[in-house]
C-alpha positions in Angstrom: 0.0 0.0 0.0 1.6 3.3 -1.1 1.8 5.9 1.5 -0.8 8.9 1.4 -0.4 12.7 2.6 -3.2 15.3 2.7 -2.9 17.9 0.3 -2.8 19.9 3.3 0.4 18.1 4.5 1.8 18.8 1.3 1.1 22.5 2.4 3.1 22.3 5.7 5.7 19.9 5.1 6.3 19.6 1.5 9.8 18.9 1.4 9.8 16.2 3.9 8.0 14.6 2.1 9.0 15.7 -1.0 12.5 14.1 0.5 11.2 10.7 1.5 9.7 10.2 -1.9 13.4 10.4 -3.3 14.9 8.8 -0.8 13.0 5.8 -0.4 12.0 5.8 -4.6 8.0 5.4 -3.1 5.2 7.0 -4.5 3.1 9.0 -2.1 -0.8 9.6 -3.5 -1.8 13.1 -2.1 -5.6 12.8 -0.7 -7.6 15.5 -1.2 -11.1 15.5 0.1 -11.4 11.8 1.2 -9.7 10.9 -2.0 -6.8 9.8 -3.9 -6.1 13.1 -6.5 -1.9 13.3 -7.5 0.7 10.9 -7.0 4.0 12.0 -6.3 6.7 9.8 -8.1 10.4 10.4 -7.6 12.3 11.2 -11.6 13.7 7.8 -11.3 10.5 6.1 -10.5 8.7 8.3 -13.5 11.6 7.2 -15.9 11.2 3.6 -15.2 7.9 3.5 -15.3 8.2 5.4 -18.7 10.2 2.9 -20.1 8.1 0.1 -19.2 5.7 1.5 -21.2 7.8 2.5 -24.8 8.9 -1.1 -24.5 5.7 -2.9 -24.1 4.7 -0.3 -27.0 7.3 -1.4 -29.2 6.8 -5.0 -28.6 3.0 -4.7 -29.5 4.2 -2.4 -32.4 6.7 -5.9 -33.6 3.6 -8.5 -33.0 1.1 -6.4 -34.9 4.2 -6.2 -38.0 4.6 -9.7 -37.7 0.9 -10.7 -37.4 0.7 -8.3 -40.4 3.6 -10.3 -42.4 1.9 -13.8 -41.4 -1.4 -13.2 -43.3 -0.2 -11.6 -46.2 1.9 -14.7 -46.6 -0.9 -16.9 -45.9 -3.0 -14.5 -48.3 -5.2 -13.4 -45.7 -5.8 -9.9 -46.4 -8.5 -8.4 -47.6 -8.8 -4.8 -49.3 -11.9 -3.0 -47.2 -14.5 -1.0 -49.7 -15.0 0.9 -46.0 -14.4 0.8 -42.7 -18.4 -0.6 -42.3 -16.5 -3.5 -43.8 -14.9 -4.5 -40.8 -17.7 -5.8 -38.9 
């Protein structure tokens, strides 16, 4: 369970917390009326996650190529008269 802070906490003691968010490479979600608004990532945490992401997009980017490749081998494209056509 990440650990929370009111945005009113924020206010007060923002770079204690600000602080522990580097230090311990945690994400603290910032609560604001009873509910979960911001999170606070350190840069490290926000780069990693970042490239998590343009990986998995370039490895779904390679299997749609290759599924591409497979059926026009197998001759399993089709020209569409419209996009109604793809139902």
């Amino acid at each position: 369970m990440p650990k929370t802070a009111s945005s009113k906490d924020i206010q007060r003691n923002y770079r204690a917390l600000f602080d522990e968010v580097v230090n311990t490479e945690e994400p603290l979600v910032i609560i604001n009326n009873s509910k979960p608004e911001v999170v606070i990532l350190s840069i490290k945490m926000y780069e990693s996650l970042h490239e998590s992401v343009e990986e998995h997009e370039q490895e779904m980017a390679k299997k749609a190529i290759e599924n591409y490749n497979l059926e026009k081998t197998n001759g399993k494209l089709k020209k569409l008269s419209s996009l109604s056509s793809l139902a």
